[in-house]
Structure formats: structure tokens, C-alpha cells
C-alpha positions in Angstrom: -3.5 13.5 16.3 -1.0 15.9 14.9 -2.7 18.6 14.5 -1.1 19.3 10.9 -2.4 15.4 9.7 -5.8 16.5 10.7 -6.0 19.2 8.4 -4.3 17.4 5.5 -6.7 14.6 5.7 -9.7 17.0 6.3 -8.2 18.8 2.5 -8.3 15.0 1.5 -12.1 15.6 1.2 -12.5 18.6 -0.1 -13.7 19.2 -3.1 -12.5 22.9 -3.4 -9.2 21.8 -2.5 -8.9 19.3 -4.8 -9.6 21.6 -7.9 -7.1 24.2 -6.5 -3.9 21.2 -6.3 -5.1 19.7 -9.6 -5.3 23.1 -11.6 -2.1 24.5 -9.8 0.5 24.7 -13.0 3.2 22.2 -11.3 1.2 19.7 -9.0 1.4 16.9 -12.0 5.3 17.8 -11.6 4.8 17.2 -8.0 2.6 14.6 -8.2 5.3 12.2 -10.5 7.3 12.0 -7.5 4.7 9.8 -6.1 2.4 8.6 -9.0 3.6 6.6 -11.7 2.1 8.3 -14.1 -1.9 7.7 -15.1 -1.3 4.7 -17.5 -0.4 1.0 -17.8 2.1 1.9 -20.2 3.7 4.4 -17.5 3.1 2.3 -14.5 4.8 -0.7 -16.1 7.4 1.5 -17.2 8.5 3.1 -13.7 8.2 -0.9 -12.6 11.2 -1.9 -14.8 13.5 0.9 -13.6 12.5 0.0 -9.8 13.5 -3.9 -11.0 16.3 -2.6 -12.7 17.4 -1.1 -9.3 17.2 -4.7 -7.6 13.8 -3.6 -6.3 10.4 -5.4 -6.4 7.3 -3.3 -6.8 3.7 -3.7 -5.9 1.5 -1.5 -7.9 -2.3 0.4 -6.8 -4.2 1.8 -9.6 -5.9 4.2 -7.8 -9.3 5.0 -7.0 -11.7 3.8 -3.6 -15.4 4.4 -2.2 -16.7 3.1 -5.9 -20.3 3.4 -5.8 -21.0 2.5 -9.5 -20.5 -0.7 -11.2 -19.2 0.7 -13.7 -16.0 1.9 -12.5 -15.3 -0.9 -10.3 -15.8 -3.1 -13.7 -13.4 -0.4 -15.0 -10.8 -0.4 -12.5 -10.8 -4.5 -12.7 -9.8 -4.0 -16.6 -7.2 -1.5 -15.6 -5.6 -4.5 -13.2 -6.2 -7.4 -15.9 -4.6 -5.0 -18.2 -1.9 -4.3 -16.3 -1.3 -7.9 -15.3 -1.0 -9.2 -18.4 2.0 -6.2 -19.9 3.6 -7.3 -16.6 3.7 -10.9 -17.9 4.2 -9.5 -21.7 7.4 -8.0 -20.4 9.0 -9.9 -18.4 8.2 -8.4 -14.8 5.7 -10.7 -12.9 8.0 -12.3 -11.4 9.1 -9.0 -9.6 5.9 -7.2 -9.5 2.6 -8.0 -7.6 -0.9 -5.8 -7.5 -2.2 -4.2 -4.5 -6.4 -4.5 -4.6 -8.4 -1.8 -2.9 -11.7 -3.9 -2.7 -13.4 -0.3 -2.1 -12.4 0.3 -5.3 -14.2 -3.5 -7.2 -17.4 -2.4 -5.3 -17.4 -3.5 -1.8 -19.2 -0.2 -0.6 -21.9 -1.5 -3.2 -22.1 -5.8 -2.1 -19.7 -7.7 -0.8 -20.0 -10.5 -2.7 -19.3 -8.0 -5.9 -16.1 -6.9 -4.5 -15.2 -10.9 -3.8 -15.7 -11.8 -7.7 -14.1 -8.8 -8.8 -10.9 -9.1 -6.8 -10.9 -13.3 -7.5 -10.8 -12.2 -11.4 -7.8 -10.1 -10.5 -6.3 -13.0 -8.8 -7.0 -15.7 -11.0 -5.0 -13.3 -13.4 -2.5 -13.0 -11.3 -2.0 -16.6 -10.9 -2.3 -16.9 -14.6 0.7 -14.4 -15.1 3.0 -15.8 -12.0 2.2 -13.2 -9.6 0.1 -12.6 -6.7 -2.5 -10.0 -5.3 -2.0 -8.1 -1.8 -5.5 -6.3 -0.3 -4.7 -3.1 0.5 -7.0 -2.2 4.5 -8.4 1.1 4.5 -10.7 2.6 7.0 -11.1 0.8 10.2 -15.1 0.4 9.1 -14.2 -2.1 6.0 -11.8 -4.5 8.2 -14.3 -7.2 9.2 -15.7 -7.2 5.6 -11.6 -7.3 4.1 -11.0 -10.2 6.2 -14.2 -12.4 5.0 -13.3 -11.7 1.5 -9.8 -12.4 2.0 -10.5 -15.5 3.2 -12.9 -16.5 1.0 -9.8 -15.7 -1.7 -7.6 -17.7 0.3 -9.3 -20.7 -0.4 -8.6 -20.8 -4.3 -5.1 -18.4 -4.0 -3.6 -19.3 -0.6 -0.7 -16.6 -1.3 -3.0 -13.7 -1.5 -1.8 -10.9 1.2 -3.3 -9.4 3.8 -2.6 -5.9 5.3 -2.7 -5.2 8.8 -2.5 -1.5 10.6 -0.7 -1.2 13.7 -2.7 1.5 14.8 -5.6 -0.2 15.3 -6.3 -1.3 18.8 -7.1 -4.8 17.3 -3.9 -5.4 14.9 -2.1 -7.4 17.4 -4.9 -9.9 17.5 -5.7 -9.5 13.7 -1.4 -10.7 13.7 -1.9 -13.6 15.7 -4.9 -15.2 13.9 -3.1 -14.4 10.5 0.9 -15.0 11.3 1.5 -17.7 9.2 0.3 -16.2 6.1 1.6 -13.5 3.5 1.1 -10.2 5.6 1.9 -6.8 5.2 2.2 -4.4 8.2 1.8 -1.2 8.5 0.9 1.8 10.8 -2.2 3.4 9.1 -3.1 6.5 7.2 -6.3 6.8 7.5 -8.4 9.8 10.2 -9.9 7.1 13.4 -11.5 7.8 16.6 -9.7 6.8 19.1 -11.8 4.5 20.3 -11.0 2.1 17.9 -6.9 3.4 17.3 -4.1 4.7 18.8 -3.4 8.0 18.7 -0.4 8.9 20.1 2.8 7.8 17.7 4.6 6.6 20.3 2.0 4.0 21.2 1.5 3.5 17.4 5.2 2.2 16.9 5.0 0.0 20.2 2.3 -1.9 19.1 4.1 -2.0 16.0 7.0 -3.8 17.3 4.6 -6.0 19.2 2.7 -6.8 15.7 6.4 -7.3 14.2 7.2 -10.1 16.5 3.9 -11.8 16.4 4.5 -11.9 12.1 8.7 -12.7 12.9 7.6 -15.7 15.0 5.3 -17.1 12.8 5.2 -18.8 9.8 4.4 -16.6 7.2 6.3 -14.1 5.2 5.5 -11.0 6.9 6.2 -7.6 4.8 6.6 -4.5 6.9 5.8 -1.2 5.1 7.6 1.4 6.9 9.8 4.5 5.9 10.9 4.6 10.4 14.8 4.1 10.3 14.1 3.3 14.0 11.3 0.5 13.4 13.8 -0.7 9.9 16.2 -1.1 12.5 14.3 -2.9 14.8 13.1 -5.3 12.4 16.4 -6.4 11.3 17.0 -6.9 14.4 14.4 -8.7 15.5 14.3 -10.9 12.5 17.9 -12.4 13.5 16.9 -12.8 16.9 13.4 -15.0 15.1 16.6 -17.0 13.1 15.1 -15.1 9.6 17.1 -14.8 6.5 16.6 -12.1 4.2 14.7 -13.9 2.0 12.0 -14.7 4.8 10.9 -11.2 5.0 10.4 -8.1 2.9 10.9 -4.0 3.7 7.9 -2.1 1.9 8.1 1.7 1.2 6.1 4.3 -1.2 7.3 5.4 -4.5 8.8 8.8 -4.1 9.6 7.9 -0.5 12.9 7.7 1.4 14.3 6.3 -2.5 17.8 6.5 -1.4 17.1 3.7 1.7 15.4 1.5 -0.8 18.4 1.3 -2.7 20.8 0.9 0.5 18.5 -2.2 2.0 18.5 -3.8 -1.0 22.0 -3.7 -1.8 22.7 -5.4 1.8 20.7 -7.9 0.9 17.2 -7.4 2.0 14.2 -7.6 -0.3 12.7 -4.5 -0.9 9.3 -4.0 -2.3 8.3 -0.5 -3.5 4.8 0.4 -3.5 3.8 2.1 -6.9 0.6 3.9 -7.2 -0.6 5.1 -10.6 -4.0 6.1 -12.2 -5.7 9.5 -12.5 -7.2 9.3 -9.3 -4.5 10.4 -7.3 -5.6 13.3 -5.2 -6.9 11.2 -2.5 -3.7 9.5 -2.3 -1.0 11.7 -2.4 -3.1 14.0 0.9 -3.0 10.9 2.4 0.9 10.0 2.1 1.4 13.9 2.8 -0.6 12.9 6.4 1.4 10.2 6.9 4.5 12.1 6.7 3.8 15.5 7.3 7.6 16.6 5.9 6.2 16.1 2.4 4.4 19.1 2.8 7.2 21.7 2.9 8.1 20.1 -0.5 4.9 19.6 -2.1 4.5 23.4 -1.0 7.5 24.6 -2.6 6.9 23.2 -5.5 3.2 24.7 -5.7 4.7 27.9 -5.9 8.0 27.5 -7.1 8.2 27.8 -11.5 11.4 26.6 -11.8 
């Protein structure tokens, strides 16, 4: 692993590190370029000007590793809350919710997270939208996977997410291709026994996964900011006999905004991914992993006033 992403993830769970970004005078400046804000009112607010754009959105609130009840009770409000200004405004129909089941209790029962995340996506449903589970560490993927198909059953549309850099993803693709799936390479720190670990190997497997989801019947959505693998894709999705409509390009808020705009005004559909909530420290070390470049700009802005 880069030895730069090791470190950024390692600050990831730091406490002392965390106080030091949070208290430093211009991280929340910083932070807007990547967070939508800590509200409904703000998150639903950044969602019109992405629509606006000609851009769909899929939006996190933002918090994992629950280990109280009462925060994953409060986090399900926050998404029913959400839902329904979506609907209030006009904006379902261009703006789906991204579930972390860490986040409605699965580190605390299984069968908790499952009824929280159905009462998100019976909401959902109820508002003309649908729910995508977000995967995070490679230990939750088995448990994801029951209680996304346990969800299937009553809401058939609800995405999965798959990480190409998992040594399993390609056999994860197969069994799901026909579904709603969103790939994409992983941000999370894994041994590699269970991941790849060079980048190279991470974007081949990629490509592998990318066909498997092009030649099935689902509608496969591939999160990347790569211009090489955006490329490919397109490619590759003429070659399947795809139209634009049959697929979606995913990328993070605050991320490579310029190609959003570009894809989506050739045509393609282009889903942003919008984070908002107060808990964002976890995220934003995490995108800064995933793209070490952000640093230099997330460190000039620490110490930069102006």
C-alpha cells in the first residue's frame, strides 16, 4: 500500500488527530468542498444545484461503527427526514440514499440493522426513490449481502456495492450482475490476504468486474474518478450494445466536478455522491486515502488564511 494512504488512514483513527483537523480555523472551509454541509436543510440544498447541473445525486449522512441504539435510531430519522424534503421538493426523482448498515446498528444485531435500513427503504419507496448499501470493511461483506437480500425481497431495486479490490468482487459480480450494482475500488486499510494491493492489479480486476456488470442484466453504476477506467467503460459498454441510459458514472462531491459536468453533458448519467452530517472526519481521511492529491490541497488550506 502506498505508503502515504497508510498513514492517512492510520490519522483516520486517531483521536488526537481528529481534534487538531476539527479545531484548525479553516478545516470546515475545507471540509465544504466535500461535505454538504451538517443538515438536511443543506444536504438537500447542494442536491438541487447538482440536479440543476443535469446531475443525479446519492446522498450519505454520515456516521459508521454505531454501537448504541440510540444513534442508529438517530441516524434512521436523519434519512426519513431527509427523504421526505426530497419528495417535499421535488427531487426524488433525481436523488437516492446511500445506507451504511454500520451506521443502523449492524455492529450491535443484524437483524437491527435489517429493520432499520427496510424503514429507510420503505420510505424510499414511499417518496419514488430507492436506497443503495454502501460496503465497508471487508469483515461486514457476508453480513451486507444477507441483509441485502433479505431487502431485496420487499424492494427488488435496492443497490448493492461491490469493491474491486477484494479478491472475491469478481465472484460477488457474477452472482449479483443482474441487479442494481455499484462498483467500486475500495477505501478502506485490508490485509492482503483478503485484497489486492498493488493498484495496478486493483484496476484489472476492475475491468474484469466491469464486464461481468456490462454483460448482465442489471444496471451497473461504476464509482470512479480514473479517466483511464471512465474510458474503458464507455468503451466497453458499446462493445456490451449499452445505451447511456443502461448505465451510470458515480463520483464524490468535491471530486473531479469539472468531468461530472463534461459526461453528463455527452449524455451519460452521472450520479454524484453527497455526503453530509457532522460526522465527517472519518470520511473526508478516507477520500484523502483514496486519492492521495487531496492532500497537498487540504494542506494548503490548513495553513493558508486567505
Amino acid at each position: 500500500m502506498n505508503p502515504l494512504r497508510s498513514l492517512i488512514l492510520a490519522a483516520a483513527g486517531n483521536e488526537a488527530v481528529r481534534r487538531a483537523v476539527a479545531s484548525a480555523p479553516v478545516s470546515r472551509d475545507v471540509v465544504r468542498r466535500f461535505v454538504a454541509g451538517e443538515t438536511v436543510a443543506s444536504a438537500v440544498e447542494v442536491t438541487g444545484d447538482l440536479v440543476e447541473d443535469g446531475l443525479r445525486v446519492t446522498l450519505d449522512y454520515l456516521g459508521e461503527d454505531t454501537t448504541d441504539r440510540a444513534r442508529a435510531e438517530r441516524t434512521v430519522q436523519a434519512y426519513l427526514a431527509l427523504l421526505d424534503r426530497l419528495h417535499d421538493v421535488g427531487l426524488a426523482a433525481d436523488a437516492e440514499v446511500s445506507v451504511k448498515l454500520s451506521a443502523v446498528g449492524q455492529a450491535l444485531d443484524e437483524r437491527l440493522a435489517l429493520d432499520n435500513a427496510s424503514r429507510v427503504c420503505a420510505a424510499a419507496e414511499q417518496c419514488g426513490t430507492t436506497v443503495t448499501l454502501d460496503m465497508e470493511d471487508h469483515t461486514t461483506t457476508d453480513s451486507t449481502l444477507r441483509v441485502l437480500a433479505e431487502l431485496r425481497r420487499a424492494w427488488p431495486d435496492t443497490g448493492a456495492v461491490l469493491q474491486a479490490y477484494l479478491r472475491r468482487t469478481l465472484d460477488d459480480c457474477v452472482a449479483l450482475a443482474g441487479t442494481r450494482v455499484r462498483l467500486c475500488k475500495g477505501a478502506y486499510a485490508e490485509p492482503a490476504s483478503v485484497a489486492f494491493v498493488d493498484p495496478h492489479e486493483v484496476d484489472l480486476n476492475y475491468v474484469r468486474c466491469a464486464n461481468v456488470l456490462l454483460g448482465g442484466g442489471g444496471y451497473p453504476m461504476f464509482a470512479t474518478h480514473d479517466p483511464r477506467l471512465v474510458e474503458i467503460v464507455g468503451e466497453r459498454s458499446r462493445w456490451y450494445g449499452r445505451s447511456v441510459e443502461d448505465f451510470e458514472f458515480q463520483m464524490l462531491y468535491g471530486v473531479r466536478p469539472t468531468e461530472q459536468r463534461r459526461l453528463a453533458a455527452e449524455g451519460h448519467v452521472v450520479r454524484v455522491y453527497v455526503p453530509f452530517g457532522e460526522q465527517w472526519y472519518g470520511y473526508l481521511m478516507r477520500r484523502l486515502a483514496e486519492r492521495p492529491a487531496n492532500v497537498a490541497f487540504f494542506l494548503r488550506s490548513l495553513v493558508s488564511r486567505s
